[in-house]
C-alpha positions in Angstrom: -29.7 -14.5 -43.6 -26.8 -15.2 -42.5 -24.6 -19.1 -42.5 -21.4 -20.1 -41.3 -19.6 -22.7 -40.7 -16.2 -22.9 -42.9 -13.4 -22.7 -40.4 -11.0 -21.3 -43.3 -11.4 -18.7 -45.7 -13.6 -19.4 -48.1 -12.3 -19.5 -52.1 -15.4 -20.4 -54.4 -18.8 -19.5 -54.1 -21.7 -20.7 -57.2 -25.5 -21.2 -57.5 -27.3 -24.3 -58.4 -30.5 -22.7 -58.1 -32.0 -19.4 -56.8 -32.2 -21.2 -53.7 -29.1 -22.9 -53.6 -25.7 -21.7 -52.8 -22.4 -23.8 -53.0 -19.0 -22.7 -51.0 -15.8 -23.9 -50.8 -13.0 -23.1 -48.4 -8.9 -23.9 -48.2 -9.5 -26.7 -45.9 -11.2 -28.5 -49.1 -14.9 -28.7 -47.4 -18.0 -27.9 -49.7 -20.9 -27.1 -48.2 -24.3 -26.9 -49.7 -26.4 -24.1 -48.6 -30.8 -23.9 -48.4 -30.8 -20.0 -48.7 -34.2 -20.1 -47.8 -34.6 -21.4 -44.5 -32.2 -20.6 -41.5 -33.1 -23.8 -39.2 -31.7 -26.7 -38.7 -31.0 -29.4 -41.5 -29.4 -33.0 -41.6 -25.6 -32.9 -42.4 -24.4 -35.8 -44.1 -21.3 -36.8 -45.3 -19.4 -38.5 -48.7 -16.2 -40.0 -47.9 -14.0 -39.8 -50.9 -10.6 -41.5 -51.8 -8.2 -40.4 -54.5 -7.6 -44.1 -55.5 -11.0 -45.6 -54.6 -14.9 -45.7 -55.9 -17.0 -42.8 -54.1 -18.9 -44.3 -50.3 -21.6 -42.5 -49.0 -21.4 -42.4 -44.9 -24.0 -41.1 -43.5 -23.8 -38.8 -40.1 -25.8 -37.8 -37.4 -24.4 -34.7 -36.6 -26.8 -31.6 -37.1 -26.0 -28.5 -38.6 -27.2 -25.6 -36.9 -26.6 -22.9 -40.0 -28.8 -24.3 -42.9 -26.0 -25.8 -44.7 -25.9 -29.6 -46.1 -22.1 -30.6 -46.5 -20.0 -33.4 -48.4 -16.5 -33.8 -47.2 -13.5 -35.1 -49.5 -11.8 -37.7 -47.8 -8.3 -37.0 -46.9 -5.7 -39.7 -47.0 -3.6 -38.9 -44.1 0.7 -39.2 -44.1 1.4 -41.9 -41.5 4.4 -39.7 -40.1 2.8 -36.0 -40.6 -0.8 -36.9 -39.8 -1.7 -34.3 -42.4 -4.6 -34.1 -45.1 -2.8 -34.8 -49.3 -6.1 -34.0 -51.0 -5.3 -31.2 -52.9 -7.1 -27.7 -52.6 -10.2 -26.3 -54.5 -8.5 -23.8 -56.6 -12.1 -22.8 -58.8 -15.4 -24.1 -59.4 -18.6 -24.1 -61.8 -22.0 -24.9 -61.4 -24.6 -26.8 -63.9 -27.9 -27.4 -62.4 -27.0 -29.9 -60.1 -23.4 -30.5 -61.2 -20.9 -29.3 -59.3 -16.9 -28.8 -61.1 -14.4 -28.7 -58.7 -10.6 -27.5 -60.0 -7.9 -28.7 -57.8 -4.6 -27.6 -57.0 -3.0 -31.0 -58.4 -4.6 -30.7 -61.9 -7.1 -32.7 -61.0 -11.4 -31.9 -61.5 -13.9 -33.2 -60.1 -17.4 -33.7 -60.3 -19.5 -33.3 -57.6 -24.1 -33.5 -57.2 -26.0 -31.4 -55.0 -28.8 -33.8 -54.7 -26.4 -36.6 -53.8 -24.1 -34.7 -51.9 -21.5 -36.6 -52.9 -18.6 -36.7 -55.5 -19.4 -38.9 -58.8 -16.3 -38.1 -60.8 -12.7 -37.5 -60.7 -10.6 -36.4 -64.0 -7.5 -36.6 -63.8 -5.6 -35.4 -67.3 -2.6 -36.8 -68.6 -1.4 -33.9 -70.1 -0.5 -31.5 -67.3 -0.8 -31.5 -63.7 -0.8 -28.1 -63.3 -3.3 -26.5 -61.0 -6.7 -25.7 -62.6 -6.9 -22.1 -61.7 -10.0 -21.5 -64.0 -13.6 -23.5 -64.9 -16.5 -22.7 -67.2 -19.2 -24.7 -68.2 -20.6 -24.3 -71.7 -22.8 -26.9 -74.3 -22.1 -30.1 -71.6 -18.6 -29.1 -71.7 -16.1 -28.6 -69.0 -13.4 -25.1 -70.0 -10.2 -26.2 -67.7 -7.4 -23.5 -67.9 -4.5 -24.8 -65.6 -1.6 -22.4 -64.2 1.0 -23.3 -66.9 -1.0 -21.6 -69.7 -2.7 -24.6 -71.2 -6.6 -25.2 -71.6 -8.6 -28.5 -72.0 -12.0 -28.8 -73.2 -14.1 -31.7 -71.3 -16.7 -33.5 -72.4 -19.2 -34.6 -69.7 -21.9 -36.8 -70.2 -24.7 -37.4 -67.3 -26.3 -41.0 -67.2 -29.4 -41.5 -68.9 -30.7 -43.7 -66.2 -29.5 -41.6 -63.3 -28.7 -38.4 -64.3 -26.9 -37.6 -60.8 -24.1 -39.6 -61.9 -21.2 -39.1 -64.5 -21.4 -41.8 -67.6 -18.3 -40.5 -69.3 -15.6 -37.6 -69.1 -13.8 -37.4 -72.3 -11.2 -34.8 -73.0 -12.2 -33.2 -76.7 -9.0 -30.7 -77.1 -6.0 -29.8 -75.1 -3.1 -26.9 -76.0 -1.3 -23.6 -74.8 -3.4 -21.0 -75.4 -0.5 -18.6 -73.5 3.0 -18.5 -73.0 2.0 -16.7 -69.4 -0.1 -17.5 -66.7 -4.2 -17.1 -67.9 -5.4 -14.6 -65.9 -8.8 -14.5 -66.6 -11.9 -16.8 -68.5 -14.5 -15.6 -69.2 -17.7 -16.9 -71.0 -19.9 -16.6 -73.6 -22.9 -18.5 -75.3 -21.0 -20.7 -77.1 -17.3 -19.3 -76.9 -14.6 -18.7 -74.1 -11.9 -15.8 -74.0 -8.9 -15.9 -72.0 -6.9 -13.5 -71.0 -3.2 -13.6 -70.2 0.0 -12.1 -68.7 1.4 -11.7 -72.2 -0.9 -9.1 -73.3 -3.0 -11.2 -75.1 -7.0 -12.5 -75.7 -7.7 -16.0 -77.1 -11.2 -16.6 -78.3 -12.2 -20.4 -78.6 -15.2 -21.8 -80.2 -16.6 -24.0 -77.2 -18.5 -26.3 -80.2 -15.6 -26.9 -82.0 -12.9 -26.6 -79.6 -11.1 -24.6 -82.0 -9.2 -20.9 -81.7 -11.2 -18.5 -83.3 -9.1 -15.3 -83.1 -6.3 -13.6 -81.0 -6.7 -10.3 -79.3 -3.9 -8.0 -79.2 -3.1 -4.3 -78.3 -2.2 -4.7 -74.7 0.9 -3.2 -73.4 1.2 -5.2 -70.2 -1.2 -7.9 -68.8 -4.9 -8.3 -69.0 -6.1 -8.9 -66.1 -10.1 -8.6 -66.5 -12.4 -9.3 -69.7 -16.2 -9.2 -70.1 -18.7 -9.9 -72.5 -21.3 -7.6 -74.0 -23.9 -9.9 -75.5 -26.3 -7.0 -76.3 -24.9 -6.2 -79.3 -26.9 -7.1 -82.4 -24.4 -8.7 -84.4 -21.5 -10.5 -82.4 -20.5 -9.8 -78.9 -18.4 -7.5 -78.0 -15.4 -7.3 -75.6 -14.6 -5.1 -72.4 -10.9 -5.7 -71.6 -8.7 -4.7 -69.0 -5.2 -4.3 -68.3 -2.7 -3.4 -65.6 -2.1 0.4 -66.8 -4.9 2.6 -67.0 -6.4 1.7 -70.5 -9.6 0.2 -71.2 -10.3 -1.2 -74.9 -13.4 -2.6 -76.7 
């Protein structure tokens, strides 16, 4: 099969289910795709604010490709009549939660079912772009362009568990004096990887730096995660110049 319908390139891709597929593009549209039926299905929309509560608006426009999608409402400039809602930069899936990193520091949290955002963090520590997202024990990993990382604490509502009850942010720091190149993630631990040769493991439970990785000679720009290992994981790293280490 084959859908389409993002009129810019599209940045993120995730899964919900085996059956669902979520995109993202530079114009800041999500859509939500059926993968298993090409024919028609309802498009609605949610109209969001940056300053105001979430309103559902329904449409009746069809969508031809399969595809369900929300829409971020854009405040527009009265003089340059263009859209200010920052740019998906990343995103993460959790069953039906979708984590949305934007380009202003800013996440949001997003429901499939709904189709609609229900959350918007906005951290007080940094505004720097959130370039990277993983989602581990109910807990949001936000590394941001300056270096830093924030662990997020998300709790659904009991009553309607499409909707956000709390965001709390658990633990925020530099984990790199560089740009964070990479996240990747395990079970219960996230390693990051960074312009300054280095690896950062973080326990996700505890929030806490576990160990530092070092024998790069210039930038690591890819990292993976063995988890067949009987005893610990073990680590695939990658650097600019031809080296691989474990």
């Amino acid at each position: 099969l084959v859908f389409s319908g993002h009129t810019l390139a599209i940045e993120c891709i995730g899964l919900c289910s085996a059956d669902v597929v979520v995109t993202s593009c530079l114009q800041g549209k999500v859509f939500i795709w059926d993968a298993k039926k090409a024919q028609e299905e309802e498009r609605f929309g949610s109209l969001r604010h940056r300053t105001v509560p979430v309103a559902v608006v329904p449409s009746t426009q069809s969508s031809a490709n399969g595809a369900i999608a929300f829409f971020r409402e854009a405040k527009m400039k009265r003089d340059e009549h263009s859209c200010d809602l920052p740019q998906i930069w990343c995103m993460a899936v959790m069953q039906n939660s979708i984590i949305l990193g934007c380009a202003d520091g800013s996440v949001e949290i997003a429901n499939s079912e709904l189709g609609r955002v229900v959350g918007i963090f906005e951290g007080s520590h940094s505004k720097a772009g959130v370039i990277h997202l993983q989602i581990r024990c109910g807990r949001a990993v936000i590394v941001r362009l300056d270096g830093t990382i924030e662990f997020l604490d998300i709790r659904l509502s009991v009553d309607q568990p499409q909707l956000v009850h709390h965001m709390r942010s658990v633990w925020y720091g530099r984990a790199h004096q560089m740009p964070i190149t990479h996240l990747e993630a395990g079970p219960v631990s996230v390693v990051t990887a960074s312009h300054d040769h280095t690896l950062k493991v973080f326990d996700v439970r505890t929030s806490g730096l576990q160990f530092t990785l070092q024998g790069h000679n210039a930038s690591v720009v890819s990292a993976c995660i063995d988890h067949g290992t009987n005893v610990s994981p073990m680590f695939i790293v990658y650097c600019d110049v031809p080296q691989c280490r474990a």
